[in-house]
Each structure stands twice: as C-alpha cells, then as structure tokens.
LOVEXVO-975211 format. One record per residue: residue in one letter; x, y, z of N, C-alpha, C in turn. Coordinates in steps of 0.02 Angstrom, whole numbers, plus 50000, padded with zeros to 5 digits. Layout:
N
   code     npx     npy     npz    capx    capy    capz     cpx     cpy     cpz
      A       X       Y       Z       X       Y       Z       X       Y       Z
...
END
This chain:
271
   code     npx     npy     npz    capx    capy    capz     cpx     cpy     cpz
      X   49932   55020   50888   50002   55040   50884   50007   55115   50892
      X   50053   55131   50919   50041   55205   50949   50130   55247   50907
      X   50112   55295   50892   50152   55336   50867   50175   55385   50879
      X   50230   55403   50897   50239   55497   50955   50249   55538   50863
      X   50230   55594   50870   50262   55626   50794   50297   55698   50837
      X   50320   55731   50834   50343   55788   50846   50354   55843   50814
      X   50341   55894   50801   50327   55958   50753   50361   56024   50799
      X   50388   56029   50756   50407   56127   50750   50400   56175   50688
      X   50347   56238   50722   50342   56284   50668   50373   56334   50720
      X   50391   56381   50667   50435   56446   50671   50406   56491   50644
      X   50401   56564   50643   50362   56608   50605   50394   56660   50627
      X   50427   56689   50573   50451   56734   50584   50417   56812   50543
      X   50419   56874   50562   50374   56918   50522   50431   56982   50538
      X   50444   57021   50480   50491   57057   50452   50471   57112   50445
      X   50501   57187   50440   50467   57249   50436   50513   57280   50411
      X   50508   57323   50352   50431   57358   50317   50408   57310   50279
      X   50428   57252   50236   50400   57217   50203   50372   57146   50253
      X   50295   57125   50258   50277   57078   50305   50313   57010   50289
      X   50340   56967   50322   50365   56905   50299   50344   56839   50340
      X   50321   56808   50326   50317   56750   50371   50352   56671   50353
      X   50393   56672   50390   50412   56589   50377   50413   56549   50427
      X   50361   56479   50396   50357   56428   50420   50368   56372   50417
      X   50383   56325   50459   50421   56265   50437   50381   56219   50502
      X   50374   56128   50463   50335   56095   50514   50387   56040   50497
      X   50414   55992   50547   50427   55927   50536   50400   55860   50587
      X   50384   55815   50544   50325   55759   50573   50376   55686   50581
      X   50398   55663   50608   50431   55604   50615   50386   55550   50647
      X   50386   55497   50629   50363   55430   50660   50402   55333   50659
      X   50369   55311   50663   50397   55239   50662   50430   55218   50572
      X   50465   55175   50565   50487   55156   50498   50507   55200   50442
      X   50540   55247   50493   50575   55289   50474   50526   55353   50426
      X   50470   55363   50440   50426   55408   50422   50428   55468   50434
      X   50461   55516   50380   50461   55595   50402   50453   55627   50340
      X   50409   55691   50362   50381   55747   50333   50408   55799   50340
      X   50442   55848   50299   50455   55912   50321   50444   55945   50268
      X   50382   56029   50305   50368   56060   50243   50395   56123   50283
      X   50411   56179   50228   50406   56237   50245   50407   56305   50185
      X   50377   56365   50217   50376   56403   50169   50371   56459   50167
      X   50373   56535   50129   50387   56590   50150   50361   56641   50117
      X   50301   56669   50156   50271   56704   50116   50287   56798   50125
      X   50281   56808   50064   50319   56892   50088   50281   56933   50044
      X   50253   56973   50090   50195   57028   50062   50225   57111   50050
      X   50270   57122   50010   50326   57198   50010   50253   57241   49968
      X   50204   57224   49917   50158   57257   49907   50102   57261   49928
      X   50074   57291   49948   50010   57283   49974   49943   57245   49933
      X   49926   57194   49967   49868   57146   49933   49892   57107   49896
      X   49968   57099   49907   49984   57053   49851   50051   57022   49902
      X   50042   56927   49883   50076   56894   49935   50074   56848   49871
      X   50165   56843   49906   50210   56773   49854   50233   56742   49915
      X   50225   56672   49894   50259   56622   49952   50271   56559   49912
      X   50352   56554   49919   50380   56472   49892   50345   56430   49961
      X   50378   56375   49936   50391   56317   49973   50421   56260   49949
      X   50433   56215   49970   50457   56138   49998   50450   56093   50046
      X   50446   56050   50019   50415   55973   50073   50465   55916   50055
      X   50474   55891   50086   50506   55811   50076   50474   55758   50130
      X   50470   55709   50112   50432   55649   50126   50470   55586   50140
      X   50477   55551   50173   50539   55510   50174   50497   55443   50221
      X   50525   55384   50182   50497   55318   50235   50549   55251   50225
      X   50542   55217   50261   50592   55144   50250   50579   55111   50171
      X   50511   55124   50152   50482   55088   50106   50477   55113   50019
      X   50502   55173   50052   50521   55223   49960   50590   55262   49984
      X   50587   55295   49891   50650   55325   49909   50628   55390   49957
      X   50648   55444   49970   50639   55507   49999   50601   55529   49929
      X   50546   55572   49929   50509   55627   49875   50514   55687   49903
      X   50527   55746   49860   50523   55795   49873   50469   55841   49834
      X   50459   55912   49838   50436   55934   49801   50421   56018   49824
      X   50425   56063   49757   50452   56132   49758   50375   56188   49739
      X   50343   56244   49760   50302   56273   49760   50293   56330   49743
      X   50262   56368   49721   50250   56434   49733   50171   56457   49730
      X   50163   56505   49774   50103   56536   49758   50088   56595   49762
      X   50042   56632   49726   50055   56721   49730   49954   56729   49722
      X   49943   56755   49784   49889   56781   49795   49884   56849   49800
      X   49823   56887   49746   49817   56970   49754   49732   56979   49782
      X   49734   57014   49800   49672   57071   49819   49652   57103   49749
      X   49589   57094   49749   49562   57131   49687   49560   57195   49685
      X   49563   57246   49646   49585   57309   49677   49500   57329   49658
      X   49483   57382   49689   49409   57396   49692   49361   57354   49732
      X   49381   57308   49763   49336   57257   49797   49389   57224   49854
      X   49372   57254   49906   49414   57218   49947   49385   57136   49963
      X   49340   57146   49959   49286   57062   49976   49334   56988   49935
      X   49368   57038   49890   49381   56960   49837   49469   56945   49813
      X   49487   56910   49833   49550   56871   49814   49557   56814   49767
      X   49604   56825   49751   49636   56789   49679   49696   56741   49670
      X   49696   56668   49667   49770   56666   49683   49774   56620   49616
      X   49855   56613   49633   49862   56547   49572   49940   56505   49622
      X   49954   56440   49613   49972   56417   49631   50006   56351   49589
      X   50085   56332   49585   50105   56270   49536   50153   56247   49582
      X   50184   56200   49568   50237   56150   49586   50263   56088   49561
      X   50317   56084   49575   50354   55993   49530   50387   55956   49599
      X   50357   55880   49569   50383   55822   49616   50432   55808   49545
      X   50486   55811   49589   50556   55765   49533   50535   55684   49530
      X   50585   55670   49478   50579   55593   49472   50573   55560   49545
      X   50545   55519   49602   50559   55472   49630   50532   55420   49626
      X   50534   55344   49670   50490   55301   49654   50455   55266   49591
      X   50495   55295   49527   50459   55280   49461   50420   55327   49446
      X   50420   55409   49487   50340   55428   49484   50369   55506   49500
      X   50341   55546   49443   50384   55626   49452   50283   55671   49437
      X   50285   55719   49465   50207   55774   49439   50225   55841   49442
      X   50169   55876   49402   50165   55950   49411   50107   55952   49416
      X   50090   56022   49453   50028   56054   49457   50017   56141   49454
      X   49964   56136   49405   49949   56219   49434   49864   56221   49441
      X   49859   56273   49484   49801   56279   49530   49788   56363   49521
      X   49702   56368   49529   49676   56443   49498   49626   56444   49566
      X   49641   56486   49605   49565   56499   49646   49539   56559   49672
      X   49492   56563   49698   49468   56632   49721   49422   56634   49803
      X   49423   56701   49838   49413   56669   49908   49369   56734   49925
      X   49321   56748   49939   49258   56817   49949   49249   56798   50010
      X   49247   56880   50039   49207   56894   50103   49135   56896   50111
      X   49105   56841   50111   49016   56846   50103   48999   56906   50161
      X   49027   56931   50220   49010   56970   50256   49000   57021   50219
      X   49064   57049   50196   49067   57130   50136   49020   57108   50078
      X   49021   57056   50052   48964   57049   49992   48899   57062   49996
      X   48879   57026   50057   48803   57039   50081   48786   57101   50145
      X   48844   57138   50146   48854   57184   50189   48811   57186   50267
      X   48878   57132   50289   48857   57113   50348   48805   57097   50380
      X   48760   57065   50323   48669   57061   50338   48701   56972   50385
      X   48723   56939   50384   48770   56890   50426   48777   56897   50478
      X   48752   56883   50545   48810   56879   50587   48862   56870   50620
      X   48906   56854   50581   48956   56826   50599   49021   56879   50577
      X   49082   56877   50629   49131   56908   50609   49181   56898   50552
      X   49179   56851   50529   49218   56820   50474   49177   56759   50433
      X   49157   56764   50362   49142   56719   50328   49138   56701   50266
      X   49197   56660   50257   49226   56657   50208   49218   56608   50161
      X   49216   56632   50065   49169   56553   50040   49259   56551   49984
      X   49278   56491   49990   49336   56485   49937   49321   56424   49869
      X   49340   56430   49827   49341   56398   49758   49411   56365   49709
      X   49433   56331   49685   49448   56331   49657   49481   56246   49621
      X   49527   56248   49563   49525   56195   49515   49609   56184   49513
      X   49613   56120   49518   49693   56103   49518   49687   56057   49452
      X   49772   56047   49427   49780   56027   49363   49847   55979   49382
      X   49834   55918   49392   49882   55891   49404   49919   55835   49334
      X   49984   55841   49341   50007   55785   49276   50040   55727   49316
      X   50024   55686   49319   50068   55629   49327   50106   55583   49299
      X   50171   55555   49304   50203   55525   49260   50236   55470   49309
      X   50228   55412   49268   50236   55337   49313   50282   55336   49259
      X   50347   55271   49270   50411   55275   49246   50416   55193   49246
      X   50376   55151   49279   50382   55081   49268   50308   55035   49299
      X   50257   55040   49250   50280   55041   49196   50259   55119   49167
      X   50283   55145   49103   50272   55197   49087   50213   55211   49056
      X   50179   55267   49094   50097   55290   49069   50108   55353   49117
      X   50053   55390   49101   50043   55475   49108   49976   55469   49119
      X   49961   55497   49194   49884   55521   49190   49869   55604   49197
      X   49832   55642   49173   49822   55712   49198   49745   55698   49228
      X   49750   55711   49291   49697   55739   49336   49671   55821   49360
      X   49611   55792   49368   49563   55866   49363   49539   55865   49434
      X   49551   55916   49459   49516   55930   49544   49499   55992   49544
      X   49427   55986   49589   49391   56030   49602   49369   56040   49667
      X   49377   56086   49703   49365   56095   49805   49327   56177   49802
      X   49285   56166   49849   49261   56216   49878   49278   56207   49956
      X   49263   56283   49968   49265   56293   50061   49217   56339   50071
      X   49205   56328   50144   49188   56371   50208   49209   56376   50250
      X   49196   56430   50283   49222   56449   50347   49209   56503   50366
      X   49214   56521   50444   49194   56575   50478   49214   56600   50556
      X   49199   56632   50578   49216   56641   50663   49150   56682   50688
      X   49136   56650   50729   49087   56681   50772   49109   56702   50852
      X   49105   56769   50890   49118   56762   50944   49226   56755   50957
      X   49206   56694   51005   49267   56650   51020   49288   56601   50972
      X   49246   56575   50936   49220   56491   50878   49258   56509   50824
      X   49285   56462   50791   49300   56448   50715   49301   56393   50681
      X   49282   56401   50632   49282   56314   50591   49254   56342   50509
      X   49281   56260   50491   49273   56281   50414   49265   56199   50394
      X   49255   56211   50341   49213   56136   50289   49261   56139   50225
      X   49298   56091   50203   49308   56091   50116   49319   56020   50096
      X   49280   56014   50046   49278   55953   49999   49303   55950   49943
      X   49336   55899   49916   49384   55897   49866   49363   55850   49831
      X   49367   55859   49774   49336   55806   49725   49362   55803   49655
      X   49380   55749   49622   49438   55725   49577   49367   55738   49524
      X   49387   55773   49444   49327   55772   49419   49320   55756   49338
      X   49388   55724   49338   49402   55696   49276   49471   55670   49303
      X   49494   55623   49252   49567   55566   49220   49552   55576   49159
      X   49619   55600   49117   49654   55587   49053   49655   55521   49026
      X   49677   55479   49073   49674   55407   49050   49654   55349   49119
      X   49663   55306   49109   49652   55243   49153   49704   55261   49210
      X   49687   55254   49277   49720   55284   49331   49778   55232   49334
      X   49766   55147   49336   49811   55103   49329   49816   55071   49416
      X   49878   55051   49435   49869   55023   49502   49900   55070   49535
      X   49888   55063   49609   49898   55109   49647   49982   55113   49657
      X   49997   55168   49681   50081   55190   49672   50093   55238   49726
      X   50169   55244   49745   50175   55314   49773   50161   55387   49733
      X   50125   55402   49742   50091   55473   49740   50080   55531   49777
      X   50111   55606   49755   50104   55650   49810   50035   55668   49764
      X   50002   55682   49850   49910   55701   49868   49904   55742   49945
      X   49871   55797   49915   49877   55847   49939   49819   55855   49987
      X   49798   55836   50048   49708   55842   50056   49717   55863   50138
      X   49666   55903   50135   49684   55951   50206   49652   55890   50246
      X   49697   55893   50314   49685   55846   50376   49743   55772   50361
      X   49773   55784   50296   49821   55736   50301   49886   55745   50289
      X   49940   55724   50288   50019   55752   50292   50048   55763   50206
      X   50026   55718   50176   50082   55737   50117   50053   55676   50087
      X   50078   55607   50072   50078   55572   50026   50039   55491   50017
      X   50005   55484   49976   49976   55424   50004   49960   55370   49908
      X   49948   55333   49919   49969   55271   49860   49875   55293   49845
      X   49883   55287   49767   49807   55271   49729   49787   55378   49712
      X   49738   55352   49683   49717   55430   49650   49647   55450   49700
      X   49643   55515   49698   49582   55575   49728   49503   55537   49724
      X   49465   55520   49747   49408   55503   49735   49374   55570   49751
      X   49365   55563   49832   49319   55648   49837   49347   55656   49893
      X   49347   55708   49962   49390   55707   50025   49362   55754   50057
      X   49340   55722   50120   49275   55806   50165   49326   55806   50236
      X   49334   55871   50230   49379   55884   50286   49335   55941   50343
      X   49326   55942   50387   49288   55997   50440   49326   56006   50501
      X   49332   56064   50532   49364   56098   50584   49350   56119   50635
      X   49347   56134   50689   49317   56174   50732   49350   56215   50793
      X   49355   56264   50814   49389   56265   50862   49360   56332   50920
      X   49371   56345   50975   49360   56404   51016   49435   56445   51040
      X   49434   56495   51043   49480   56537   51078   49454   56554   51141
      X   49473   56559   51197   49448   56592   51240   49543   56614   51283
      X   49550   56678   51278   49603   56729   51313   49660   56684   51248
      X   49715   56660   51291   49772   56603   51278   49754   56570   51255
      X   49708   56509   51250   49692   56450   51245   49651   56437   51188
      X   49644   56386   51138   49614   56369   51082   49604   56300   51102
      X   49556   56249   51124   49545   56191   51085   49510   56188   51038
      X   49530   56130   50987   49505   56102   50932   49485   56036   50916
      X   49475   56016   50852   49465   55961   50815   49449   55948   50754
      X   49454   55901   50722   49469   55918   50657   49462   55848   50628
      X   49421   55822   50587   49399   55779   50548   49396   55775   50470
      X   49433   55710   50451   49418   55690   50377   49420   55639   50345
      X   49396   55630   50308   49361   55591   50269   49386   55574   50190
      X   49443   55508   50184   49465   55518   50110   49441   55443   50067
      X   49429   55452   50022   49442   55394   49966   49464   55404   49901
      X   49499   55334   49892   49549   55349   49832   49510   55298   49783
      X   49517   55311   49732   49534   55230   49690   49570   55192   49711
      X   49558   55122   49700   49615   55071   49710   49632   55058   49791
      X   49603   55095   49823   49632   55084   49902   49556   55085   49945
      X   49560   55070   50000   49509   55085   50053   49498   55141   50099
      X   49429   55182   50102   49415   55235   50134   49484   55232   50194
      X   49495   55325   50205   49527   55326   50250   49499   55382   50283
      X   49506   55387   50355   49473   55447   50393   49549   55459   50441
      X   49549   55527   50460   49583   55550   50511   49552   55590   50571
      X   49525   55585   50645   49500   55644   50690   49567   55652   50745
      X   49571   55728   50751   49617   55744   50787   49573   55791   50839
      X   49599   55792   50899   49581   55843   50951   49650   55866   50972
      X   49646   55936   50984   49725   55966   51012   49709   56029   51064
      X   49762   56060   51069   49753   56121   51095   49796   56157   51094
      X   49804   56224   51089   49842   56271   51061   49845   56331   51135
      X   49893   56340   51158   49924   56365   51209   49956   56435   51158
      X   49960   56503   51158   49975   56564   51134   49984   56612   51197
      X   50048   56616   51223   50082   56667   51248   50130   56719   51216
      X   50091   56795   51225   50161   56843   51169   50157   56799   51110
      X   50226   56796   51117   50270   56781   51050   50275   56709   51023
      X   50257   56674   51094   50278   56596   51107   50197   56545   51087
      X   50203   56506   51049   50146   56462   51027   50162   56386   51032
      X   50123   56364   51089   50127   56291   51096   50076   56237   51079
      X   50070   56185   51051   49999   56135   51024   50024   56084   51039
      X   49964   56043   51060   49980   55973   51089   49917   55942   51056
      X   49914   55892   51002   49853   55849   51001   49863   55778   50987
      X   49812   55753   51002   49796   55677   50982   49746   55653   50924
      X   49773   55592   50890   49755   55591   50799   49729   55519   50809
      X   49661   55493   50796   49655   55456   50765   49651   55416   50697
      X   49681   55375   50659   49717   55384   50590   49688   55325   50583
      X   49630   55319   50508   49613   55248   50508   49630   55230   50421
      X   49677   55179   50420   49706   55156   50371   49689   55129   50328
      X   49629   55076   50368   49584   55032   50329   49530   55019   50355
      X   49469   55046   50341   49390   55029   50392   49394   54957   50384
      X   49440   54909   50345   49402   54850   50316   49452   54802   50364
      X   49504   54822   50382   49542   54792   50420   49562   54826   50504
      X   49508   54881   50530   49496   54893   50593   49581   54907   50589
      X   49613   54953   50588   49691   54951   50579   49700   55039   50602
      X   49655   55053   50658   49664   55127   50674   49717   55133   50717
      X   49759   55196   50707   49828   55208   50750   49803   55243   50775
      X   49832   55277   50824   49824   55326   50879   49906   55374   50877
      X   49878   55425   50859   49960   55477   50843   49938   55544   50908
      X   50018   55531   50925   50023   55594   50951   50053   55662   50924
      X   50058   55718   50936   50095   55770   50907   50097   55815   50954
      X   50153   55847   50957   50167   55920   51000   50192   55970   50941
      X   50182   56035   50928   50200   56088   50901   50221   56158   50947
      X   50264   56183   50934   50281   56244   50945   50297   56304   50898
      X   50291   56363   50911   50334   56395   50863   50330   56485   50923
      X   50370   56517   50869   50386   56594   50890   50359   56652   50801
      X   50321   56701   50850   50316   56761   50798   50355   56828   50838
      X   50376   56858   50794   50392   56938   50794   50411   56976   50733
END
C-alpha cells in the first residue's frame, strides 16, 4: 500500500538576535497528519531557547497535541561542552494526557582530544528523559525512565550519526498498549505500547548543492511487534531555497510482512 506524505519546512533567521523557525507537516491515508513546529532564538550568545508544538491527528483517535520548550547553553570556559534541559505536556486525549522533562549534554571530542581525530566534526551526546504518564480508562499512572546516547560526525563531504534509546525503568506495570506520544528519532510522533530500546543511524554526503542520504531504525515496544523504518532521499540546496525528496520503507509488523512504502517531498526557505 503506498502512501504520498507531503512536508513543508520554513526557516526563517532574524538579525541581531539569530532566530530560526521551523515548521514540518506530514499528511497520509485515514486521515493521518502530523504537524510540528518550533522556534528557536539565540539573542545571547551560547545560549538558545526554542518552544514548540506538534499535533497528531488520525480517523482512529481524537487529534493529540502537545507543547515544548527547550533552552540549551554553552559552558562558559569550555567551548567543547553544552548543556541543555528540555520539558513538555500532552493534554488530556484518548484517555491518555503526559509530561516530560529531559537533562542532557553534547562535547566536541575533536576540542577534547584536541583534534588528535580526524575528522571535522565529532560529536558524543547524552542524556535522561523523565516521562509521566496518565491513562484515564482505565485509570493507572506509569512514570518512565529513558536513557539515549549519540554519535556523530562529518568527514570531508560525509555525515552520519548513531543514537540508541533505551527505556530503563517503569514506576509500575506498563498495562496494555494505548495511544501514546513516543518520541524516537527516524519516526513521526506517536505510536501505541511503551519504549523497549530504539537504534536509529544516518548517513549522508554533500557534494556542491546536493546531499543524498539514508537513514535507518530500529524500534520495539512492549506489548507490540518490532518496528523498523529505512528511508533514502535527497536534498537539493540552492541560496536560500531547500528542496528533499525521499522514499520510506515503514515496517509495521515483521510478523505480518505489512511493509508500506511512503513517499515524502520537503521544501523550505532561509534568510
């Protein structure tokens, strides 16, 4: 079954204070749409605040939304090392409302090991999310514990990066699977059952204009069956003007061979 999705980001960047805002929206079959966006604005130096918002919408729930912020600084005396913290609330929908706050940190192994590396960029990130969940029928509360590391780097023309996510405690009995917002890089927004562990990897080349990529991952939940996503795209960058076109393979259920095939186009504008 084949799916068109369609996306627009925008980015806009502001002077004297840097600003960027971005916005993506994902539409598909059965009335399936995603729209996130968000705005990050750097007026001090080394130090960046950015809200956001997402809403989620399908034939089969109500619409979910949900509200963000995050404020990342530069360590002062060490340029190598960043600091962020990060929270947000899903309102009541579906029987099912959360909060989260999140602590992490992100070093330049290049400046650490002073460029004994070769590579132009390489970057190691950390950190621990705190999620609460609250189910409304029937009524029970779980708080979940997550823990992800990353990599990443650029060599040359090349870039890619690695991060694994891994659920590392429950408060209580997870219960049956539900609508749940889950957050896991390589996937859109929301998916039924709790975090097991999730390996996501990247890759891509620049050469002048042109970027292709790809991008692979790897999820399991409780209560549901492994899911993987691989995408290949390509990223077109003229001036101001940024165009992406890729193709997604989306597998729902290894156990029921139930892989979609998604398309996506993206655009957006900087100045």
């Amino acid at each position: 079954m084949k799916k068109i999705f369609l996306s627009l980001a925008l980015v806009v960047l502001c002077v004297p204070a840097f600003a960027q805002l971005s916005a993506t929206a994902v539409s598909g079959s059965d009335g399936y749409f995603v729209g996130k966006g968000s705005y990050d604005l750097s007026f001090i130096p080394g130090l960046t605040i950015a809200p956001s918002a997402a809403v989620v919408k399908h034939d089969n729930i109500d619409d979910m939304y949900q509200v963000g912020l995050n404020v990342e600084v530069k360590v002062p005396l060490w340029d190598a090392l960043r600091v962020g913290a990060r929270g947000g609330y899903t309102p009541k929908r579906n029987d099912y409302s959360n909060y989260f706050y999140e602590g992490y940190a992100k070093v330049n192994l290049e400046s650490l090991l002073f460029h004994i590396v070769e590579l132009d960029n390489l970057t190691l990130g950390a950190g621990a999310r705190q999620t609460e969940h609250k189910f409304y029928a029937p009524h029970y509360k779980v708080g979940e514990t997550d823990g992800y590391v990353s990599l990443g780097g650029t060599k040359g023309g090349f870039d890619g990066a690695v991060t694994y996510t891994k659920a590392l405690h429950f408060s209580d009995n997870r219960g049956p699977a539900a609508p749940a917002w889950l957050d896991v890089p390589g996937f859109t927004a929301v998916t039924s059952g709790f975090l097991k562990y999730a390996l996501s990897a990247n890759l891509g080349y620049t050469y002048q204009i042109i970027r292709p990529y790809a991008n692979y991952t790897y999820l399991k939940t409780y209560n549901t069956t492994a899911t993987d996503n691989l995408a290949a795209g390509l990223t077109l960058k003229i001036g101001i003007v940024m165009v992406n076109a890729a193709v997604e393979w989306l597998d729902v259920s290894k156990k029921s061979n139930s892989r979609k095939t998604l398309y996506s186009v993206n655009g957006g504008i900087s100045f």
